[in-house]
N, CA, C and O atoms as a CHARMM CRD file, in Angstrom:
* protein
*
  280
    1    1 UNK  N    -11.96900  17.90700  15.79600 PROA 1      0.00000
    2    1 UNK  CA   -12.04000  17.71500  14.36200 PROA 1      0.00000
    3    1 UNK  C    -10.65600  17.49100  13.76600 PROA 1      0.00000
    4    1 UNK  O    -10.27600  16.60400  13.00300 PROA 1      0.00000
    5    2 UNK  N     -9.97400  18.55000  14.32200 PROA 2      0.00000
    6    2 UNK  CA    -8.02400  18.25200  13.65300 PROA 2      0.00000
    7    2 UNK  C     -7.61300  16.63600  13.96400 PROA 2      0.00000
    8    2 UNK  O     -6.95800  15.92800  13.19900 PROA 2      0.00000
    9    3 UNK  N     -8.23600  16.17900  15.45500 PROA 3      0.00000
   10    3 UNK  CA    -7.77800  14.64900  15.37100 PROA 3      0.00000
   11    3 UNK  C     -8.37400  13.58500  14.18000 PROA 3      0.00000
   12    3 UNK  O     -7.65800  12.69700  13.71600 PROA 3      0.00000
   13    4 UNK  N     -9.64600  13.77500  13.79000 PROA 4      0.00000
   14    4 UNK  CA   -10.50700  12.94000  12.69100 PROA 4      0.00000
   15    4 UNK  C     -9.43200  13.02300  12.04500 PROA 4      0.00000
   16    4 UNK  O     -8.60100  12.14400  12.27300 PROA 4      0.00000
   17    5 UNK  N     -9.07800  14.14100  10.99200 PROA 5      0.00000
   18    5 UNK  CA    -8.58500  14.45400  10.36800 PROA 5      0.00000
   19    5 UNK  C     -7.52800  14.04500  10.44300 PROA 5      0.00000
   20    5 UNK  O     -7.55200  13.43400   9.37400 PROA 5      0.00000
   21    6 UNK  N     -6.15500  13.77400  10.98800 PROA 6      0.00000
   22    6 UNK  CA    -5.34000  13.51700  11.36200 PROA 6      0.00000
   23    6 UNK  C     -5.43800  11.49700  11.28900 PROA 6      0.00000
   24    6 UNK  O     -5.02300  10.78300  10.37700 PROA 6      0.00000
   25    7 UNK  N     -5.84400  11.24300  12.05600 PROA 7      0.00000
   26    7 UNK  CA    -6.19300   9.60300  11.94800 PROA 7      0.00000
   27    7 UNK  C     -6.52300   9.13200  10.70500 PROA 7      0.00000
   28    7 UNK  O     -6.02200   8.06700  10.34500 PROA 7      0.00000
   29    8 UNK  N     -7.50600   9.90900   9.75000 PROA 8      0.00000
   30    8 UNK  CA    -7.80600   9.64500   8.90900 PROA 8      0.00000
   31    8 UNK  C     -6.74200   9.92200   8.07900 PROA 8      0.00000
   32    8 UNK  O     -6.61800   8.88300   7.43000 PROA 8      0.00000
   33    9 UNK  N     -5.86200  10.73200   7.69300 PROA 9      0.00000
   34    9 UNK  CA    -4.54900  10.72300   7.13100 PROA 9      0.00000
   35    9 UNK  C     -3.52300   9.98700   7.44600 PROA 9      0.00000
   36    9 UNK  O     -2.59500  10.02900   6.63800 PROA 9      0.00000
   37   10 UNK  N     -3.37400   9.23300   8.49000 PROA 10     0.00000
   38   10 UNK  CA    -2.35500   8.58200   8.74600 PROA 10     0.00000
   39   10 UNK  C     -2.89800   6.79700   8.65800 PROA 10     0.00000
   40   10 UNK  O     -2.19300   5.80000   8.81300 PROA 10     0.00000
   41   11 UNK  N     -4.47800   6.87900   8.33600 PROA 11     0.00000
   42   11 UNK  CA    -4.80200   5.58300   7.75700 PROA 11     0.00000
   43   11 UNK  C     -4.44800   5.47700   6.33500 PROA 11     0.00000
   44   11 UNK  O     -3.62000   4.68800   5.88000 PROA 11     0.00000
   45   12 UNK  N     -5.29100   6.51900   5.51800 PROA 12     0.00000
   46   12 UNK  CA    -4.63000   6.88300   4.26300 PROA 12     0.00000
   47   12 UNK  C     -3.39800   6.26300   3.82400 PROA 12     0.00000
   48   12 UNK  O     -3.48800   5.35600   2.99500 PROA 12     0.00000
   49   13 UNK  N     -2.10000   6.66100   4.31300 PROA 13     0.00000
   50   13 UNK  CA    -0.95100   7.04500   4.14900 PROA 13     0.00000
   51   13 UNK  C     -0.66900   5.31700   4.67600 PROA 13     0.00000
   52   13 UNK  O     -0.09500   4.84800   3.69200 PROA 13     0.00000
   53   14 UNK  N     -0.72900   4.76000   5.18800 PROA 14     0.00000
   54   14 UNK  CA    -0.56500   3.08700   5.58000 PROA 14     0.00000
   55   14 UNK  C     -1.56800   2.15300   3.93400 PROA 14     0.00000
   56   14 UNK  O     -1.13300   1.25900   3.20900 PROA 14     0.00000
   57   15 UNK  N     -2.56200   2.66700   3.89700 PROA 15     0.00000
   58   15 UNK  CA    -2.99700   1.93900   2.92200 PROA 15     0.00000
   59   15 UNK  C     -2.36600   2.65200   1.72600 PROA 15     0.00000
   60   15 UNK  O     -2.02700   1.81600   0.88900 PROA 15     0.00000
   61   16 UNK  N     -2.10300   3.84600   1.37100 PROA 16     0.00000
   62   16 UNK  CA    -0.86000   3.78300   0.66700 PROA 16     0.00000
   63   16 UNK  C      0.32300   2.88200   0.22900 PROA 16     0.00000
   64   16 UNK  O      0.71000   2.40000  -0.83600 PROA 16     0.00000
   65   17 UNK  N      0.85600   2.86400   1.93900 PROA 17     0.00000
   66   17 UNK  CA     2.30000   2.54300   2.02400 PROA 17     0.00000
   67   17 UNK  C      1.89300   0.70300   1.30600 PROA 17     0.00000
   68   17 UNK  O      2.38800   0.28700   0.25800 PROA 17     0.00000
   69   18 UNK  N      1.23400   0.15500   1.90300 PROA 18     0.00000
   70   18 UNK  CA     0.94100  -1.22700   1.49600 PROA 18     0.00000
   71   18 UNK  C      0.37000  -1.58700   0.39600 PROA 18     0.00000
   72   18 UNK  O      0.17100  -2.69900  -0.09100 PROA 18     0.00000
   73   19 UNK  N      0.07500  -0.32100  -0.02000 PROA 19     0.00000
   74   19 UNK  CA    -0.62200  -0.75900  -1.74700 PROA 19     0.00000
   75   19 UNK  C      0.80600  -0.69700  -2.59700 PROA 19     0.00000
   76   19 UNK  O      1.16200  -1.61100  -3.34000 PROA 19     0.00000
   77   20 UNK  N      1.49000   0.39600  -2.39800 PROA 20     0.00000
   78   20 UNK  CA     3.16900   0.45600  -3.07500 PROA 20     0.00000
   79   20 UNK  C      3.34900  -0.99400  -2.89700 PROA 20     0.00000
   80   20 UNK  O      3.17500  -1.75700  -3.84700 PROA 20     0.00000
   81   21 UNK  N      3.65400  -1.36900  -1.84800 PROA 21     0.00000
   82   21 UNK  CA     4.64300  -2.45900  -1.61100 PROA 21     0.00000
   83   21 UNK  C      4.32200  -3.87900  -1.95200 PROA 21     0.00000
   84   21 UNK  O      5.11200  -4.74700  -2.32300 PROA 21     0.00000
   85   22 UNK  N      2.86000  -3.98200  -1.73900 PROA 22     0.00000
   86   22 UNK  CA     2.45100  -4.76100  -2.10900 PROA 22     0.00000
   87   22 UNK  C      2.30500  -4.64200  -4.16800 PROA 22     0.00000
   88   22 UNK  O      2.30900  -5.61400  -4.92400 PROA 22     0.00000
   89   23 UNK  N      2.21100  -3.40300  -4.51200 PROA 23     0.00000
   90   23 UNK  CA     2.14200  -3.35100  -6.22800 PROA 23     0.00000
   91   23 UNK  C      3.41600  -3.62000  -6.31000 PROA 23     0.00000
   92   23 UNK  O      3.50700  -4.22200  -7.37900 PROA 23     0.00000
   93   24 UNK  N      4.59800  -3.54200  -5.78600 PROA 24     0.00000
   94   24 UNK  CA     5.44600  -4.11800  -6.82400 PROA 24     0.00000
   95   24 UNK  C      5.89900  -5.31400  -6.88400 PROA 24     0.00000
   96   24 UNK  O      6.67000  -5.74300  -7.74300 PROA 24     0.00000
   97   25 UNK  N      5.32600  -6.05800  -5.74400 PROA 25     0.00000
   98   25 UNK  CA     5.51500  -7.55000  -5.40000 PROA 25     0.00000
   99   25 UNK  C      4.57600  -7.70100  -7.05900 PROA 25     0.00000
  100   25 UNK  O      4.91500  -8.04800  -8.19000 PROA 25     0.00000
  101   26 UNK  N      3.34700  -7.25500  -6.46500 PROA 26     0.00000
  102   26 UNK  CA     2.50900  -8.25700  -7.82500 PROA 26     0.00000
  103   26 UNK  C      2.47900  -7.58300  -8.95700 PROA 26     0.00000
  104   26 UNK  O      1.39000  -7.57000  -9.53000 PROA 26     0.00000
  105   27 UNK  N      3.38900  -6.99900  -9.46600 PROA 27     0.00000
  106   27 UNK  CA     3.46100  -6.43800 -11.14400 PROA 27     0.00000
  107   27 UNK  C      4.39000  -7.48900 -11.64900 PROA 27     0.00000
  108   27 UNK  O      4.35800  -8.25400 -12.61300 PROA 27     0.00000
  109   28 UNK  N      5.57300  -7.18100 -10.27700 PROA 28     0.00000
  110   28 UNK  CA     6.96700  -8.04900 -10.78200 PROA 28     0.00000
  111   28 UNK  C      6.80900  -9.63700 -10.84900 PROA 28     0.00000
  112   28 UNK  O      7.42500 -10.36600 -11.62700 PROA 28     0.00000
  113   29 UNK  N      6.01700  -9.98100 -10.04400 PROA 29     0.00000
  114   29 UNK  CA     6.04600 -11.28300  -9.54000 PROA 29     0.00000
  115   29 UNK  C      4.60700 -12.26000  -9.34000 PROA 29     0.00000
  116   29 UNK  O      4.49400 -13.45700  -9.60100 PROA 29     0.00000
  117   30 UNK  N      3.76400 -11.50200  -8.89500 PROA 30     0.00000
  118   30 UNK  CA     2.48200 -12.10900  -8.30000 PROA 30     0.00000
  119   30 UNK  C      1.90600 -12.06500  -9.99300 PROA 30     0.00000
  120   30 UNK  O      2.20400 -13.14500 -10.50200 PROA 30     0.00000
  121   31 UNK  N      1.24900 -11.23900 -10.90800 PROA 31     0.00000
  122   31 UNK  CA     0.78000 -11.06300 -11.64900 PROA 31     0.00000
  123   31 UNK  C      0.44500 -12.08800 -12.46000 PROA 31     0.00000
  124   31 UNK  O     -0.66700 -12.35500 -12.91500 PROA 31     0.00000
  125   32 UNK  N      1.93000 -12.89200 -12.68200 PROA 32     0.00000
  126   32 UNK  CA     1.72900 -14.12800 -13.71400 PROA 32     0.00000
  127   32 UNK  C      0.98400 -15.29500 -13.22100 PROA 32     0.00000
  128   32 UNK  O      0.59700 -16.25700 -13.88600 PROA 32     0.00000
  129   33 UNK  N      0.85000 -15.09600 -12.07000 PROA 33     0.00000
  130   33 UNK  CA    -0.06500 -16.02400 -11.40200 PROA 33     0.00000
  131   33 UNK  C     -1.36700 -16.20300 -11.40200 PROA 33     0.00000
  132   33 UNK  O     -1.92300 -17.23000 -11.01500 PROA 33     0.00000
  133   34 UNK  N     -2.10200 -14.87600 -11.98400 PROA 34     0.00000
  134   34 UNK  CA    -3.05200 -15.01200 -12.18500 PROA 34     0.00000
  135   34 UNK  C     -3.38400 -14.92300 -13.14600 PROA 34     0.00000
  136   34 UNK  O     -4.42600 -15.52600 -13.40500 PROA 34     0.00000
  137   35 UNK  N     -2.70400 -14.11400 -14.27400 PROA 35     0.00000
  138   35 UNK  CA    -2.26700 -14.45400 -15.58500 PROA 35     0.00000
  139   35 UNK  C     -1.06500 -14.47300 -16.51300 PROA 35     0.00000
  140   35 UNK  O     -0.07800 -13.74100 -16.58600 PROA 35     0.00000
  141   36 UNK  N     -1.47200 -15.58200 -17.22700 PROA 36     0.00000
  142   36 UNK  CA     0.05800 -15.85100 -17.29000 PROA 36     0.00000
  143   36 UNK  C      1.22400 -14.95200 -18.67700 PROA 36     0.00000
  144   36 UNK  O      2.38900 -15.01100 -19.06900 PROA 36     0.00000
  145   37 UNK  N     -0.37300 -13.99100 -19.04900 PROA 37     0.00000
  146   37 UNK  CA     0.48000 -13.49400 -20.33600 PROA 37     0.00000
  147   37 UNK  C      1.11300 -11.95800 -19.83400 PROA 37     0.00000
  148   37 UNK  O      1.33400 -10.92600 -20.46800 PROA 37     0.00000
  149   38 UNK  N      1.24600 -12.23400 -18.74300 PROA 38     0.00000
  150   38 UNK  CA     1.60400 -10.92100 -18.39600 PROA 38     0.00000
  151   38 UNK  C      3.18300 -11.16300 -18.26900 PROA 38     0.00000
  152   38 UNK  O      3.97300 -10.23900 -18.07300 PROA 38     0.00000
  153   39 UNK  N      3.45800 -12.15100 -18.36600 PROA 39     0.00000
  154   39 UNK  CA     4.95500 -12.42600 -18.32300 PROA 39     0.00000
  155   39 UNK  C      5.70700 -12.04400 -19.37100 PROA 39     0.00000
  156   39 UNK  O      6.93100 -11.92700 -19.31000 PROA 39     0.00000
  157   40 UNK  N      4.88500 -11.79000 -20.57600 PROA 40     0.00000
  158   40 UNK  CA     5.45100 -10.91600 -21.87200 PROA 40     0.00000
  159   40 UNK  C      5.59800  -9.60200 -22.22200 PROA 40     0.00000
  160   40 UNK  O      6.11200  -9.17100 -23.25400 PROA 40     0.00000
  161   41 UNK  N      4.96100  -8.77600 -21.00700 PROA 41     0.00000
  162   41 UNK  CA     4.57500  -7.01400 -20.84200 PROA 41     0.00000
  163   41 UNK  C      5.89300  -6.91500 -20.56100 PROA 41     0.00000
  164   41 UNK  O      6.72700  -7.80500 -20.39500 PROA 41     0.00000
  165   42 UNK  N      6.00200  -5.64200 -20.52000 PROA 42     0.00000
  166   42 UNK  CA     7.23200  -4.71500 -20.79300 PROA 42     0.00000
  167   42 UNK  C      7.44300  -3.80200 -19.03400 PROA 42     0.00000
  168   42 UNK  O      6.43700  -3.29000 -18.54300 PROA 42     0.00000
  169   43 UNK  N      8.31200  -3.74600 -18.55000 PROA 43     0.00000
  170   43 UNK  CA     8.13200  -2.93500 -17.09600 PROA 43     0.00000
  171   43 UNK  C      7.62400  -1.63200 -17.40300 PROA 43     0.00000
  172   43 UNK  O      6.88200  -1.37500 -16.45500 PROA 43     0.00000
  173   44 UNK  N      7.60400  -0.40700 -18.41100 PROA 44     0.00000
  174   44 UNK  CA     6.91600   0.24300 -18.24500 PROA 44     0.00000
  175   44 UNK  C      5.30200   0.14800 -18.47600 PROA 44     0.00000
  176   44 UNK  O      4.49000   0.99600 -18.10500 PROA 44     0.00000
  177   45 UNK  N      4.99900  -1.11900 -19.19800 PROA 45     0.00000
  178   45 UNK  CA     3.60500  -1.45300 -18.99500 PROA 45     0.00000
  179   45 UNK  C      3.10100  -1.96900 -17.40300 PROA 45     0.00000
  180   45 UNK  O      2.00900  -2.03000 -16.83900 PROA 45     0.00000
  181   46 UNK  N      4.05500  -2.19100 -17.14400 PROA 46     0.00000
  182   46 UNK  CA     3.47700  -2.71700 -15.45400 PROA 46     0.00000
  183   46 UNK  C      3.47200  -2.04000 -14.49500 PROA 46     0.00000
  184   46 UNK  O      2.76300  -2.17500 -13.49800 PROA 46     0.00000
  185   47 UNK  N      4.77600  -0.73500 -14.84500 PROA 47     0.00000
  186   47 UNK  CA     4.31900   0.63900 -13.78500 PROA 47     0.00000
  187   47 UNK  C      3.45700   1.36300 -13.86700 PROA 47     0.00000
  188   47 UNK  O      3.06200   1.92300 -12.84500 PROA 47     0.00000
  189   48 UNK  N      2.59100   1.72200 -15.65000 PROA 48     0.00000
  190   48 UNK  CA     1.13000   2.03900 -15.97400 PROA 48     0.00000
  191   48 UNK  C      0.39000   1.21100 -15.13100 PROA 48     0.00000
  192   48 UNK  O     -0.53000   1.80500 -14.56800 PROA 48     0.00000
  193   49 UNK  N      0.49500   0.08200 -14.88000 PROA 49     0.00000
  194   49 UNK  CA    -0.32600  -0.56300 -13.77200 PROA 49     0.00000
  195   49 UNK  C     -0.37900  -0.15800 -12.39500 PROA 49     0.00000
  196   49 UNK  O     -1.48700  -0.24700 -11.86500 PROA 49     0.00000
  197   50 UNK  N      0.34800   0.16500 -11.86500 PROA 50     0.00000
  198   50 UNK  CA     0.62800   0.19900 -10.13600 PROA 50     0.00000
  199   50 UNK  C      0.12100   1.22800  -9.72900 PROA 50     0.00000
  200   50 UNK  O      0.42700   1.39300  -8.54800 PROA 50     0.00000
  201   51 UNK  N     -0.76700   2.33800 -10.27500 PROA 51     0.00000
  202   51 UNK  CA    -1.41500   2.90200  -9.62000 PROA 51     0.00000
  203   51 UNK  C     -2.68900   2.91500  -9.33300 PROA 51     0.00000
  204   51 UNK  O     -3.28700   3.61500  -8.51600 PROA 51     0.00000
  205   52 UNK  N     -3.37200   1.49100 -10.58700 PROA 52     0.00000
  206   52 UNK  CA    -4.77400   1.01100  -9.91200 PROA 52     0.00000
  207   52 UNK  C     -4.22300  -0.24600  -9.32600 PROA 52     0.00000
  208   52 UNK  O     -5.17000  -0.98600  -9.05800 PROA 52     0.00000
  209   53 UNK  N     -3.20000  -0.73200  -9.05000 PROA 53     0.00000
  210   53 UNK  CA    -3.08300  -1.54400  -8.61400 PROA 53     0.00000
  211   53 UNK  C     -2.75800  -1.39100  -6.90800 PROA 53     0.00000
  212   53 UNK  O     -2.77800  -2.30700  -6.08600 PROA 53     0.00000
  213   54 UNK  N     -2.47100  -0.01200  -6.67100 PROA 54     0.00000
  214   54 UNK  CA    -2.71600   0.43700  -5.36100 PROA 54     0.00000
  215   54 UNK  C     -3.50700   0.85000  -4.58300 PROA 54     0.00000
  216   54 UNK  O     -3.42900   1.08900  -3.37800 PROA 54     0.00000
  217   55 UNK  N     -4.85200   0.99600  -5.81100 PROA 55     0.00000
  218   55 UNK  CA    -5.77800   1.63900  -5.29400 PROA 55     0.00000
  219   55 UNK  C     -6.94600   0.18300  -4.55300 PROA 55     0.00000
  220   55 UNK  O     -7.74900   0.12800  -3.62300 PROA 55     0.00000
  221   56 UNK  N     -6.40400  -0.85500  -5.65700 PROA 56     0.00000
  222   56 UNK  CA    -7.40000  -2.15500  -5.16900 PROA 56     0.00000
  223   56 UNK  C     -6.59300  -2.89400  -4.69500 PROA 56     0.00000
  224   56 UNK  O     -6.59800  -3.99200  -5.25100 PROA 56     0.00000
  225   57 UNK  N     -5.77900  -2.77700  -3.78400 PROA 57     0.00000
  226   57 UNK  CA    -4.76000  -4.01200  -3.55100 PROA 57     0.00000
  227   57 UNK  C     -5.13400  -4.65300  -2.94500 PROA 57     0.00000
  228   57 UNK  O     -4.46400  -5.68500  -2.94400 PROA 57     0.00000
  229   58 UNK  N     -6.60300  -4.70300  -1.79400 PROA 58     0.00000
  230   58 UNK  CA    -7.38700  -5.57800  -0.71300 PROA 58     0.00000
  231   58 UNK  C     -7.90400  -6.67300  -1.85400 PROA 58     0.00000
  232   58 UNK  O     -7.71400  -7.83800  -1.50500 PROA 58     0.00000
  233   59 UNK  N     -8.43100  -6.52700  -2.96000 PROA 59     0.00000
  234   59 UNK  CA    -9.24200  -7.20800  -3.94700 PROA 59     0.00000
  235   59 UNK  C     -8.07700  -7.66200  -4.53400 PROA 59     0.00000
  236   59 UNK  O     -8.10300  -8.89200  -4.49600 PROA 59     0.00000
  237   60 UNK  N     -7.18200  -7.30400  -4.99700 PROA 60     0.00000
  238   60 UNK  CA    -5.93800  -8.40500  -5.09800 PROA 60     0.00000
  239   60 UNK  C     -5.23600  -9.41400  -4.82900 PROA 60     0.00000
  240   60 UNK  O     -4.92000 -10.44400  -5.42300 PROA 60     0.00000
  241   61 UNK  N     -5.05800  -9.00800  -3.93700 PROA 61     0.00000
  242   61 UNK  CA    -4.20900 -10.08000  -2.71700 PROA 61     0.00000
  243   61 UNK  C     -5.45600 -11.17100  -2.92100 PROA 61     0.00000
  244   61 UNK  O     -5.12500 -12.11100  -3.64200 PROA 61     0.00000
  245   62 UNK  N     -6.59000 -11.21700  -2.51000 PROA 62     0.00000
  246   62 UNK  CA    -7.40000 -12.27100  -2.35800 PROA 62     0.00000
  247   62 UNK  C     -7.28000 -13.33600  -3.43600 PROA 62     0.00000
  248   62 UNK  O     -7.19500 -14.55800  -3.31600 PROA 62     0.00000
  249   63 UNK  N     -7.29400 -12.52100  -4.58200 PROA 63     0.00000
  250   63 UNK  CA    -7.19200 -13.27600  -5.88900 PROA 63     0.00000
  251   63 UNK  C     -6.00600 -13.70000  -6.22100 PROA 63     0.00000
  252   63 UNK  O     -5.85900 -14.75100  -6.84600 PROA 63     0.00000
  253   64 UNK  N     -4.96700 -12.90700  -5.83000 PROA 64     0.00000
  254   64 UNK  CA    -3.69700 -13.57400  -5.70900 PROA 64     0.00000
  255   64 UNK  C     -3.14000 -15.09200  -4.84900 PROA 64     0.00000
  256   64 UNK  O     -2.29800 -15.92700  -5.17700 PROA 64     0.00000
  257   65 UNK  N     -3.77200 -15.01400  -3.99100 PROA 65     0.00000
  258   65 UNK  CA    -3.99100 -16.35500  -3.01400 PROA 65     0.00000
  259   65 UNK  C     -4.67100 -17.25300  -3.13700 PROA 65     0.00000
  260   65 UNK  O     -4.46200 -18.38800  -2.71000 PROA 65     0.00000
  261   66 UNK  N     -5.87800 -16.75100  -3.93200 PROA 66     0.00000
  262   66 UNK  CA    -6.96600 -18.01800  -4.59300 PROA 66     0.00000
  263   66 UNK  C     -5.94300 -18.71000  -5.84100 PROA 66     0.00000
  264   66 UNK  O     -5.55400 -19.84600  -5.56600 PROA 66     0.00000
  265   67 UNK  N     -5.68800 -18.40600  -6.56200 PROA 67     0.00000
  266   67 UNK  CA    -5.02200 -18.59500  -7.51900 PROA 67     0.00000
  267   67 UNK  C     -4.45500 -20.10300  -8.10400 PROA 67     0.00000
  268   67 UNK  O     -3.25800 -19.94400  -8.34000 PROA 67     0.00000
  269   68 UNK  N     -4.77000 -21.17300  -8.35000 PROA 68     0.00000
  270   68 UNK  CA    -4.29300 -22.65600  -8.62200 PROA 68     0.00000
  271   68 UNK  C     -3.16400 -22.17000  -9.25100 PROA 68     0.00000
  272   68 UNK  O     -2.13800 -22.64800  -8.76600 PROA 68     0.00000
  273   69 UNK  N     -2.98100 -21.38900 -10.16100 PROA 69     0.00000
  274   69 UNK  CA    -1.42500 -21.55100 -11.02500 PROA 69     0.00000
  275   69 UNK  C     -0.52100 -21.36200 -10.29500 PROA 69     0.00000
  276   69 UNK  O     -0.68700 -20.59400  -9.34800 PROA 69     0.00000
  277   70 UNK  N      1.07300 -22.18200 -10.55900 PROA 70     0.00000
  278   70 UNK  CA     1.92700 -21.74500  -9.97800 PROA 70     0.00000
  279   70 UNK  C      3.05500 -20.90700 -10.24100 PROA 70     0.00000
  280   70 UNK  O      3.82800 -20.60900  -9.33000 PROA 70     0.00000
């Protein structure tokens, strides 16, 4: 049981690590791409963002890549 447990925390902790890294790519950068008025928000409005933005970052990225704007 300590191993479940264990694996399962150290998956956790990776989809963590890649939701961070990946949120600050797309607050700072990716965001305006999918919309473009976000280029007028303020950085502490975009760090209010990054913690649902870590939580969905699989559903992101997709939409981030679909994306026609450049």
């Amino acid at each position: 049981m300590e191993t479940v447990i264990n694996v399962f925390l150290a998956v956790l902790g990776i989809y963590f690590a890649i939701g961070l890294l990946f949120g600050f790519y797309f607050l700072f950068i990716g965001a305006t791409k999918i919309d473009p008025l976000m280029q007028d928000t303020k950085k502490k409005v975009r760090l209010l963002l990054l913690p649902g933005v870590i939580a969905t970052w699989p559903f992101l990225i997709g939409r981030l890549f679909k994306s026609k704007t450049v």
